[in-house]
C-alpha positions in Angstrom: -13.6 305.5 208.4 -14.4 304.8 212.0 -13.4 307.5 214.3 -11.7 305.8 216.5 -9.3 304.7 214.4 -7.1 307.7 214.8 -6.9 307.0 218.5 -4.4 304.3 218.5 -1.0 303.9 217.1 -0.4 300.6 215.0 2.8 298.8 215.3 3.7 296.2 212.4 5.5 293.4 214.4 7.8 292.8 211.0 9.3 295.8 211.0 10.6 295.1 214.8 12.9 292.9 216.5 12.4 290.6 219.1 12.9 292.8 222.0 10.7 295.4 220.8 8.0 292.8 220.3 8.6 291.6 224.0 8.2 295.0 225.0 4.8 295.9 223.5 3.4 292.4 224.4 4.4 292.1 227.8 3.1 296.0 228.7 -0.5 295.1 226.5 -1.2 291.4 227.5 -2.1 292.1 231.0 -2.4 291.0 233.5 -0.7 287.9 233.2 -1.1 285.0 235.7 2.6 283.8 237.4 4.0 280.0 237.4 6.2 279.2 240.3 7.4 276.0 238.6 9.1 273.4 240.4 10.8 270.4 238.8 13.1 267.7 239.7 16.5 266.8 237.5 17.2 263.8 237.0 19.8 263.6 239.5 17.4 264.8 241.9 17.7 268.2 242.8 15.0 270.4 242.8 15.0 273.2 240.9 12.1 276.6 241.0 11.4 279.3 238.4 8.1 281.6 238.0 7.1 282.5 234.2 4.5 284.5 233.2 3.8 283.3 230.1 1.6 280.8 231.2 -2.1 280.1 231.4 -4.9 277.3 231.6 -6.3 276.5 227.7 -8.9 273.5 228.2 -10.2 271.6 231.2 -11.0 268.3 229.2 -8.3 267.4 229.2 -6.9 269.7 231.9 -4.2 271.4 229.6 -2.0 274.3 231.2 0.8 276.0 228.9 3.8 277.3 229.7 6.1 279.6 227.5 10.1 278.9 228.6 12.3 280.6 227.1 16.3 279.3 226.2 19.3 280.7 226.6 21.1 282.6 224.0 23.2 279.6 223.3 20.1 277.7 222.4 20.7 275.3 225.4 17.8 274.1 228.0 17.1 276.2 230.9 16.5 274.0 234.0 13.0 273.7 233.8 12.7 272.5 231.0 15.6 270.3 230.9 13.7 268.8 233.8 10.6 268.7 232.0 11.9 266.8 228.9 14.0 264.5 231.2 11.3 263.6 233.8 7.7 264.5 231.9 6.9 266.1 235.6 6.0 269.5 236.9 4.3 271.7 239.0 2.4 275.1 239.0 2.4 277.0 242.0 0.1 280.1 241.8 1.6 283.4 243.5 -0.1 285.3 245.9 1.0 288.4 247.4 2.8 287.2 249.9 5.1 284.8 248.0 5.8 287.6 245.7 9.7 288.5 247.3 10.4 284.6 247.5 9.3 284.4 243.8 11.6 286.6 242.5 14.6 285.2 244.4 13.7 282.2 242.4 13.5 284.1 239.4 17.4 285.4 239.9 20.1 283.3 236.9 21.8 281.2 240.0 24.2 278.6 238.1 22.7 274.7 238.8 24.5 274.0 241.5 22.4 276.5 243.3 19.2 275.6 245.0 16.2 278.6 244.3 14.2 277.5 246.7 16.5 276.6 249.7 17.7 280.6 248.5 14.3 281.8 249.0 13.7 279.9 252.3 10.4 278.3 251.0 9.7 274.5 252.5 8.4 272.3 250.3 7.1 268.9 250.3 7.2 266.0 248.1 4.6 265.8 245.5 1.8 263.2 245.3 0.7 262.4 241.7 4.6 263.6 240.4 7.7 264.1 242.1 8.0 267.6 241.7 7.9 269.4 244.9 5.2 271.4 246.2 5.6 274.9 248.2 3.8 274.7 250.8 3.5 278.1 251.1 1.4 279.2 247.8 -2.1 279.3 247.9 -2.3 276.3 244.8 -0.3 274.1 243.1 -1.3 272.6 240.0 0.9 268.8 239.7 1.3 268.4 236.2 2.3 265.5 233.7 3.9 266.8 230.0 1.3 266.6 227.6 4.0 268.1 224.7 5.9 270.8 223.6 5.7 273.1 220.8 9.0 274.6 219.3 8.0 277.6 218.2 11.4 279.5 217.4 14.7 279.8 218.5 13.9 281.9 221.7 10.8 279.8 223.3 9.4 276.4 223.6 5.8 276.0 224.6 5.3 273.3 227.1 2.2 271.9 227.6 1.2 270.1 230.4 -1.5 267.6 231.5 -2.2 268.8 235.3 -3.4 265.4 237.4 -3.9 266.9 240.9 -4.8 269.8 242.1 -4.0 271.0 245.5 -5.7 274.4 247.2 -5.3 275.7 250.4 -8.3 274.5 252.7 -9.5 278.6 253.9 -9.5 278.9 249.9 -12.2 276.7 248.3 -15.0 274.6 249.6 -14.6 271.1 248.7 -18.6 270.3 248.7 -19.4 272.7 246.0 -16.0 273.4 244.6 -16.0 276.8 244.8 -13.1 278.8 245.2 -12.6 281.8 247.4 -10.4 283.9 244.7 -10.4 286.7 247.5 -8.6 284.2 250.1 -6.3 283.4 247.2 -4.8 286.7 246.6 -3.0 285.6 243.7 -0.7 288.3 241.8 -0.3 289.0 238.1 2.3 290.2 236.0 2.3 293.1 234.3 5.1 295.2 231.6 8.6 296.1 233.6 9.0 295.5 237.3 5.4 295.8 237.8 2.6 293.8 239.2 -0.8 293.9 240.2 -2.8 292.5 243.0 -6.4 290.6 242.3 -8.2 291.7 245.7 -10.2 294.8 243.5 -12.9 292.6 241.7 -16.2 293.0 240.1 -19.2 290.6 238.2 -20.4 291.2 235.2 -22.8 288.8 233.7 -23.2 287.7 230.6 -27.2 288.0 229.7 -28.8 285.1 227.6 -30.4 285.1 224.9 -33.8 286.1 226.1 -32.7 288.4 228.7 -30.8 291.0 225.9 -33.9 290.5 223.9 -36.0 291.6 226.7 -33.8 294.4 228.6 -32.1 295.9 225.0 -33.0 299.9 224.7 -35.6 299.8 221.2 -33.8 301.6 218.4 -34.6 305.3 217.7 
């Protein structure tokens, strides 16, 4: 038996319920990147929400995915009434100083109530949708629905086709693309109430083929 099997405790996700399953994923799949998701109804007020179960899965085609979850009553929440009304939304990515604003938007308000006129964040209208963008987040991702996946009672997954792409100009360089991930200071999620910040970063690279064989320690 390896010996490092006796270091871990093993959890069978059948014998748990769904909170308890939440809790273990949410405090082990870490960090988690944060949607700030903004979508129009269609009687056309705005409406903003962060999730964090949400990350980027291809680039061709540029595919983003979004886990939303539904009330208890198995009705819509408002993004993704909006979604499967209008086919629009869009991604903002959250950096450290959006992080109070975000969770005003994450607070249950009733319809009626306007998150982002709440959290005093000024928006725009968007370019390639009609989603509005924040102006203050470091990117936001405009985003067509691609589909969605019900996967259970408590979730949908929505997938979604982004078709512009804006970043804040001291963030990326738009000759070579690259983008300045320090300037972005984007936040992730972690288990609880926590979050962690991105500034702390380090390389590693992964060796070819020809540079393992040629650095590797010789056995014995």
């Amino acid at each position: 038996m390896d010996q490092l099997a006796d270091t871990h405790t093993h959890f069978d996700f059948a014998a748990l319920d769904a909170r308890q399953r939440y809790k273990l994923l949410i405090g082990t799949v870490i960090p988690r990147p944060i949607a700030l998701i903004t979508t129009l109804g269609l009687d056309g007020k705005a409406n903003a929400g962060p999730f964090s179960f949400f990350n980027v899965l291809t680039h061709d085609p540029a595919i983003v995915a979004i886990g939303v979850e539904n009330y208890s009553d198995m009705s819509f929440k408002d993004t993704a009434r909006n979604i499967r009304e209008t086919g629009e939304f869009t991604v903002h990515i959250v950096d450290q100083a959006l992080a109070a604003q975000m969770e005003i938007c994450a607070i249950k308000f009733g319809p009626e109530i306007d998150e982002l006129a709440e959290a005093g964040l000024a928006t725009t209208p968007g370019q390639m949708v009609r989603s509005p963008r924040i102006l203050a987040a470091p990117a936001a991702l405009e985003c067509r629905r691609y589909m969605t996946l019900e996967v259970g009672k408590a979730r949908e997954i929505i997938l979604g086709e982004v078709v512009g792409l804006y970043v804040r100009s001291d963030a990326v360089d738009p000759t070579n693309l690259h983008i300045d991930q320090h300037a972005m200071d984007a936040i992730g999620r972690l288990g609880g109430h926590s979050y962690t910040r991105t500034q702390d970063q380090f390389e590693v690279k992964t060796p070819s083929v020809a540079e393992w064989e040629n650095g590797k320690p010789e056995a014995g």
